[in-house]
FIDRENTI-525871 format. One line per field, with one value per residue (C-alpha): residue in three letters; x, y, z. Coordinates in steps of 0.25 Angstrom, whole numbers, plus 2048, in hexadecimal, padded with zeros to 3 digits. Layout:
r	c(ALA, ...)
X	c(X, ...)
Y	c(Y, ...)
Z	c(Z, ...)
This chain:
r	c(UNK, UNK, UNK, UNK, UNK, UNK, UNK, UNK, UNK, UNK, UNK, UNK, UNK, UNK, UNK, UNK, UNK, UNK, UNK, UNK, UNK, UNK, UNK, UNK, UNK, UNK, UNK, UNK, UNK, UNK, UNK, UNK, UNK, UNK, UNK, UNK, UNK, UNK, UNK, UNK, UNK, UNK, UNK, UNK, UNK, UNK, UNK, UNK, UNK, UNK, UNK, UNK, UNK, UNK, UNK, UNK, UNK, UNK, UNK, UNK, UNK, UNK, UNK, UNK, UNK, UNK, UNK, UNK, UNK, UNK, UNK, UNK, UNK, UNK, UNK, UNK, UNK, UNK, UNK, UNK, UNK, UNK, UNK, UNK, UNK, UNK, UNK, UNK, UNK, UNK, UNK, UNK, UNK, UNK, UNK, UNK, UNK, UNK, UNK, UNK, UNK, UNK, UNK, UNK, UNK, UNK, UNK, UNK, UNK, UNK, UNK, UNK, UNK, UNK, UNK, UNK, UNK, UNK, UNK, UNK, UNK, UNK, UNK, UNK, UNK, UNK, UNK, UNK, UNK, UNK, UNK, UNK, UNK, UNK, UNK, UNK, UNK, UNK, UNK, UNK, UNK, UNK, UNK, UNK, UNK, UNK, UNK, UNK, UNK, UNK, UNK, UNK, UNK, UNK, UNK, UNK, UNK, UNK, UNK, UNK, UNK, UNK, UNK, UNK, UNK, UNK, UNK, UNK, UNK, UNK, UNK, UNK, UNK, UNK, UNK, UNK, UNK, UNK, UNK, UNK, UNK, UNK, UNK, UNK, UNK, UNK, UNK, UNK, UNK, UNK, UNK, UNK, UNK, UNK, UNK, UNK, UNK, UNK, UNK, UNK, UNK, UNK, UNK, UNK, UNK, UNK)
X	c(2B2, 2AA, 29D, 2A1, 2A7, 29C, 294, 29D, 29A, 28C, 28B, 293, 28D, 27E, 284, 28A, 27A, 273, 27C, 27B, 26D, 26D, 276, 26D, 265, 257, 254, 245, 245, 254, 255, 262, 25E, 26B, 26C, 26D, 273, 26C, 272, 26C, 272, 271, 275, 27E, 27E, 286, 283, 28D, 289, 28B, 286, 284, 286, 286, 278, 277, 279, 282, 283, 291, 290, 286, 28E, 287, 287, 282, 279, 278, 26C, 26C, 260, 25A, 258, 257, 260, 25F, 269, 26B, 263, 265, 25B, 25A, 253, 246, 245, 249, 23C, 237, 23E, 238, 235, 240, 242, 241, 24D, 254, 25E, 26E, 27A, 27F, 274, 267, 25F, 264, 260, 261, 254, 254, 24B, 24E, 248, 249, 24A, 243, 24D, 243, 248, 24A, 247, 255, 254, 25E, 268, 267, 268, 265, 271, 271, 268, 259, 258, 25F, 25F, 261, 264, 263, 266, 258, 254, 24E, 246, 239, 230, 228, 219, 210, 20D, 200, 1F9, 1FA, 1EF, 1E7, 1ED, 1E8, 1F3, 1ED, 1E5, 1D4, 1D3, 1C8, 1C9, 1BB, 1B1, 1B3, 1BD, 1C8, 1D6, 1E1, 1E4, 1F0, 1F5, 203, 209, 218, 21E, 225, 21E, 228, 232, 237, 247, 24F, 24C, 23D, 230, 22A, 21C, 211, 207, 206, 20B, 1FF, 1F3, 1E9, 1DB, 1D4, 1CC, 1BF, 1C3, 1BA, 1BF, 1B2, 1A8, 1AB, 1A7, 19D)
Y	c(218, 213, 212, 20B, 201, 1FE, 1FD, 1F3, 1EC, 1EE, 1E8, 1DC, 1D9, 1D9, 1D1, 1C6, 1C5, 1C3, 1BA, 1B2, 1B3, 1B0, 1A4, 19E, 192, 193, 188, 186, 186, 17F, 18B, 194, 1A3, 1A7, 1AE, 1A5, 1AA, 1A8, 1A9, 1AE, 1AC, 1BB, 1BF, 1CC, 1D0, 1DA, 1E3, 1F0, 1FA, 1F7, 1F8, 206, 211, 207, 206, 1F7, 1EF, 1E3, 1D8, 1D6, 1CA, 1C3, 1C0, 1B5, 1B8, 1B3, 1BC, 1B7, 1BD, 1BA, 1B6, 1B1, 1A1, 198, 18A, 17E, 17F, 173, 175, 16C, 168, 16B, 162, 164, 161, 155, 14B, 146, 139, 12B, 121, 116, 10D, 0FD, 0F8, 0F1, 0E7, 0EB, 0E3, 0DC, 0DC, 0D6, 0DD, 0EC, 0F2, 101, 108, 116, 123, 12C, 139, 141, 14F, 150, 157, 162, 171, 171, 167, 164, 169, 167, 15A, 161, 15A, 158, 155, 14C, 140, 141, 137, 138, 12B, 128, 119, 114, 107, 100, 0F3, 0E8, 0E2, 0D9, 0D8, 0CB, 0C9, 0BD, 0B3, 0AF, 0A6, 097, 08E, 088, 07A, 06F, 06F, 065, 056, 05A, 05C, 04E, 041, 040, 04B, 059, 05F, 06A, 06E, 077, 07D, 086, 091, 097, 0A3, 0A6, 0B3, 0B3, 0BE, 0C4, 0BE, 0C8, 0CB, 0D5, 0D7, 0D7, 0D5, 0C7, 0C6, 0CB, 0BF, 0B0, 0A6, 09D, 09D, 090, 08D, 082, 07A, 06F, 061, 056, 046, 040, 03C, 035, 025, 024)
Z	c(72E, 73A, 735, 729, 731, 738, 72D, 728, 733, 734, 726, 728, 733, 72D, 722, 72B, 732, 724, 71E, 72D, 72B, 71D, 720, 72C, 72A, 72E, 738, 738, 727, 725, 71A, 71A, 713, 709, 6FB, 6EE, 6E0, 6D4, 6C6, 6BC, 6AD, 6A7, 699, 694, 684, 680, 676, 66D, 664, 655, 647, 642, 64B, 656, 656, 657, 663, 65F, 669, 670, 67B, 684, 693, 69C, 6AC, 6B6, 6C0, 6CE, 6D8, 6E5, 6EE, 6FB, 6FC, 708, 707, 711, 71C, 727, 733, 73F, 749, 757, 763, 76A, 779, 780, 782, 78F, 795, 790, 798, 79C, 794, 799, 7A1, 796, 799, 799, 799, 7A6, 7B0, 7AB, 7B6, 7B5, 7A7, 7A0, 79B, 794, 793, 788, 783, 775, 76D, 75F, 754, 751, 755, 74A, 742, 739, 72A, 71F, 724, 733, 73F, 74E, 756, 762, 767, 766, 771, 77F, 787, 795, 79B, 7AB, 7B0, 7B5, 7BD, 7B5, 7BF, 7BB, 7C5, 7C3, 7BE, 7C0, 7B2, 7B0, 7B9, 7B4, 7B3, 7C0, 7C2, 7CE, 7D8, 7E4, 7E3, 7E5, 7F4, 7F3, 7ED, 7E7, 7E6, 7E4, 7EB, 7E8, 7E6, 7E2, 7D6, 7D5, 7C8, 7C9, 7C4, 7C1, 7C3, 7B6, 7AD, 7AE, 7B8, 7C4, 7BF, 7C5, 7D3, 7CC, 7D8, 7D7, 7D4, 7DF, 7E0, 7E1, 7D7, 7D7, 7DB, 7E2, 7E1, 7E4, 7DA, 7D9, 7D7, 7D5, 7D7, 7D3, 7DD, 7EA, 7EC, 7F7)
């Protein structure tokens, strides 16, 4: 009584692992292994003794069925994705402008994961973001930078009244390419610059 008992079981139990197996999706191929049925139409005629001495074969009836077989065929089952590793961290991002304070901002890094292990098949999906984002507060100083030196302009009368003599010509510079904001550094150098210049009168009476 034992031993057919644990054969039972034994059986039930190999049953439940092939039909699991039978039942699992494949993940790499997004197949499913299961067993299909196929109908075939079959045809049964009917036949009695008769004529003399029942040495004929007369024909009595035909009946229709259906004969089903089964076989091994794969169907598409749903396979969702799974995600790689994160990536590295990107750079910050500029310090973009926020609300309130026009001199304290918000920049960003982020870093991401491809869907690919594996790769979704049959309507699956991945779940959860691909992108992971992280914000800080951050100063928007500007430190100031020099424009483009302006043209050379005559800013003193010719040291002489007649004859050749000299004086000073002077181009500026503004520190507004771009402006210092913020607690910005004001530009290293000098605003303008002097050189003296020839300038002739016309000759001398003498």
């Amino acid at each position: 009584m034992k031993l057919a008992w644990i054969l039972l079981i034994a059986f039930i139990i190999v049953f439940l692992c092939e039909r699991s197996a039978s039942n699992s999706c494949n993940r790499s191929t997004g197949l499913r292994k299961t067993k299909c049925t196929k109908g075939t139409r079959m045809i049964t005629t009917y036949y009695r003794g008769c004529g003399w001495w029942w040495r004929k074969r007369c024909k009595t009836g035909t009946r229709y069925w259906i004969k089903t077989t089964y076989h091994t065929c794969y169907k598409r089952c749903r396979v969702d994705g799974g995600w790689s590793n994160w990536s590295s961290w990107s750079s910050w991002s500029h310090c973009l402008k926020s609300n309130g304070n026009s001199c304290i901002g918000r920049q960003h890094r982020k870093k991401h994961r491809n869907c690919n292990r594996p790769t979704p098949k049959n309507g699956g999906r991945c779940y959860g973001s691909r992108w992971y984002y992280v914000n800080r507060s951050c100063s928007r100083k500007v430190n100031g930078k020099w424009s483009s030196w302006g043209p050379w302009r005559y800013t003193s009368a010719c040291s002489k009244t007649c004859g050749l003599g000299s004086r000073l010509i002077t181009r500026k510079r503004s520190c507004s390419n771009p402006r210092p904001k913020c607690g910005g550094r004001f530009c290293y150098g000098f605003p303008k610059m002097n050189k003296m210049g020839k300038c002739s009168l016309g000759h001398c009476k003498g």
